[in-house]
N, C-alpha and C positions, 0 to 999 in steps of 0.2 A: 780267270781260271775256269777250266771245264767244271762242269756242274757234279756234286759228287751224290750217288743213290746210297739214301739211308732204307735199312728194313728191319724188323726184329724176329728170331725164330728161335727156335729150342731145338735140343738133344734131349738124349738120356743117359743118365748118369748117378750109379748108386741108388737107382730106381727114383726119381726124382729128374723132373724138367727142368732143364737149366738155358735158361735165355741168352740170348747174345744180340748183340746191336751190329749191322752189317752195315759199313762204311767201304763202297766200292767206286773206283774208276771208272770214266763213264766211257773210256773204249775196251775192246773184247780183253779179258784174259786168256789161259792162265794165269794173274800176277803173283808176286811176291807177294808174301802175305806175313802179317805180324797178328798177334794177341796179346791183349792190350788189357791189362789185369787191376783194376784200383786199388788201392790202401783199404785201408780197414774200418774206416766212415763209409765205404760201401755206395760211392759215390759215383756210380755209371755214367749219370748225367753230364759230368762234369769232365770224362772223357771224351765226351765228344766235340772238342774245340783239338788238341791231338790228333782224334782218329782223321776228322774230316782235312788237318791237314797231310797226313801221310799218303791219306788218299789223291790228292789234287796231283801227289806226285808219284801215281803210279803203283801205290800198295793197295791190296785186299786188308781192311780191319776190321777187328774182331772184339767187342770190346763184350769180355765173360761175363757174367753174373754169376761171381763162384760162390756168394754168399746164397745160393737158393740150392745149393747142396745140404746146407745145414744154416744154422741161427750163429748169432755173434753178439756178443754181450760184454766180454771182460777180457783182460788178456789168459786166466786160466781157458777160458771155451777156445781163446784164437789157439795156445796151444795144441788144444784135444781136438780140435778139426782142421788143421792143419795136412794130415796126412790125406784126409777124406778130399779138402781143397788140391791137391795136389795131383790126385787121381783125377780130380773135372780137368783140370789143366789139358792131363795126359787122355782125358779120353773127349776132348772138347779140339784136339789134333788131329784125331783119329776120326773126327764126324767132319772136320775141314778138308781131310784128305780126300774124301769124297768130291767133295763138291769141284763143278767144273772151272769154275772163277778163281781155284786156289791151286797155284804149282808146288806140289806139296817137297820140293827140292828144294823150296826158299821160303822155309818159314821160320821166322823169331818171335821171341817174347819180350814185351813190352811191358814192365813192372813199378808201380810205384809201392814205396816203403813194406808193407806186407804184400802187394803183387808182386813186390822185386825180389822178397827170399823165395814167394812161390817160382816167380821164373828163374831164378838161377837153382832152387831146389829140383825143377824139372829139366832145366837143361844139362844136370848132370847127370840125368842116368838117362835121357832121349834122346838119340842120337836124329834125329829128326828135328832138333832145333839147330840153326844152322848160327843163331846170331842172340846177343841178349843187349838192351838197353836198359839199365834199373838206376832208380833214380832215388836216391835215398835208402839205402836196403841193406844187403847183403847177404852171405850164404848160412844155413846154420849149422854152427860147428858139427851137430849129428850128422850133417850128411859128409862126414868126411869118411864115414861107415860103409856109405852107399852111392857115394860119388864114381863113375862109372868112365867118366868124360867130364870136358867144358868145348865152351866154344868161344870165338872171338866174342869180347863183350865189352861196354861203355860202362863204367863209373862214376856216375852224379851224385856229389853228395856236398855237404856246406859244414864246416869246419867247427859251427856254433852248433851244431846239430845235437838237445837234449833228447828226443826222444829215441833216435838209433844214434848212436855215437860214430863219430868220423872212421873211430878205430877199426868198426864194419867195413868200410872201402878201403882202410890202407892191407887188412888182414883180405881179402880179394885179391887186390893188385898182388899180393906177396905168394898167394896159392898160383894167379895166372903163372906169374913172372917163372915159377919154380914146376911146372908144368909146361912151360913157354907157349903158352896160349898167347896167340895176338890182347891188346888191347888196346883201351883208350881212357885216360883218367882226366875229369877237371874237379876239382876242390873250390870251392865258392867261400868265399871270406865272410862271416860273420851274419849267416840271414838267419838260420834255424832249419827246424823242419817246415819244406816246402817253401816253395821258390815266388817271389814275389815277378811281374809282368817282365822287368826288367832282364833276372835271371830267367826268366823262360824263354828268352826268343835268343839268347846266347846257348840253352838247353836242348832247344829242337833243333836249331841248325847243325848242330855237333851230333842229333840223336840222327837228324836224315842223313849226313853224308854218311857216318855208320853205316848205316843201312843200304844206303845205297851204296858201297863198297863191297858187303858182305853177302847180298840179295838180292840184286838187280844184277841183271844182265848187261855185261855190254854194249854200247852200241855198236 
């Protein structure tokens, strides 16, 4: 596989530097580009096996540090900074659109469990995301307030699932369906939250062709 360039840099946002991990293709852009959000362990590191593969095939990644907008401590703080997180989202799009390595006509969000309400939270009122991958997550009922749009989106989630319940991806599927937004749904039998080796290599092959149906150009 061509060799993929890692680098780290910041924005600004809510007056506060917010880092990102830059996972790029090693021939020229504009690519396709995704942002690529972790859960709520706040575990940057641990996207970068992900980003470097999306990369191999063609995407700009963007893996946030949204938790350096604010602290995280309990699920009361995830709720009260939730909206703040959601703003880095949207102005952490706005500093990609810039840049010349990113085609800002093909950009998605890439969420796990709390990145994936942040990403389907922003892709409903940013008409600038073109595509969503969330893997264990879902939307929250408040944004049905301020829900704006959707976009074509993927559904990951496992049946056993205590900490977000499965009912989060079936009440998704039911908003797309009734919207008739494209999508894509797999339900994984009995793992919990978070997908052991096995479930993840049946997870990113379903997340790339996504993606590359909904963000990739043509050949």
């Amino acid at each position: 596989m061509p060799t993929v360039t890692q680098s780290r840099s910041t924005f600004a946002s809510g007056g506060h530097a917010i880092a990102y991990d830059a996972f790029l293709p090693p021939n020229c852009g504009p690519f396709p580009t995704l942002v690529s959000l972790y859960g709520s362990g706040g575990d940057h590191a641990g996207m970068a096996g992900p980003a470097t593969l999306f990369a191999e095939h063609g995407f700009a990644v963007y893996v946030l540090h949204y938790f350096d907008r604010t602290e995280v401590n309990d699920k009361p703080t995830i709720l009260r900074h939730f909206p703040a997180w959601g703003k880095t989202v949207w102005d952490a799009i706005s500093h990609l659109d810039e840049l010349p390595e990113v085609d800002s006509k093909r950009i998605g969000l890439l969420g796990f469990s709390l990145g994936a309400y942040l990403a389907l939270s922003v892709a409903a009122v940013d008409s600038r995301v073109q595509a969503v991958v969330e893997f264990y997550g879902g939307l929250p009922k408040e944004m049905k307030f301020f829900m704006r749009r959707l976009c074509p989106t993927l559904i990951l989630h496992d049946d056993a699932d205590t900490t977000i319940p499965v009912q989060e991806a079936y009440d998704l599927r039911d908003l797309l369906e009734k919207k008739q937004i494209p999508y894509e749904m797999k339900v994984y039998p009995g793992i919990g939250h978070g997908f052991p080796e096995a479930i993840w290599q049946d997870a990113r092959e379903r997340s790339l062709k996504v993606l590359q149906k909904y963000l990739q150009a043509p050949d």
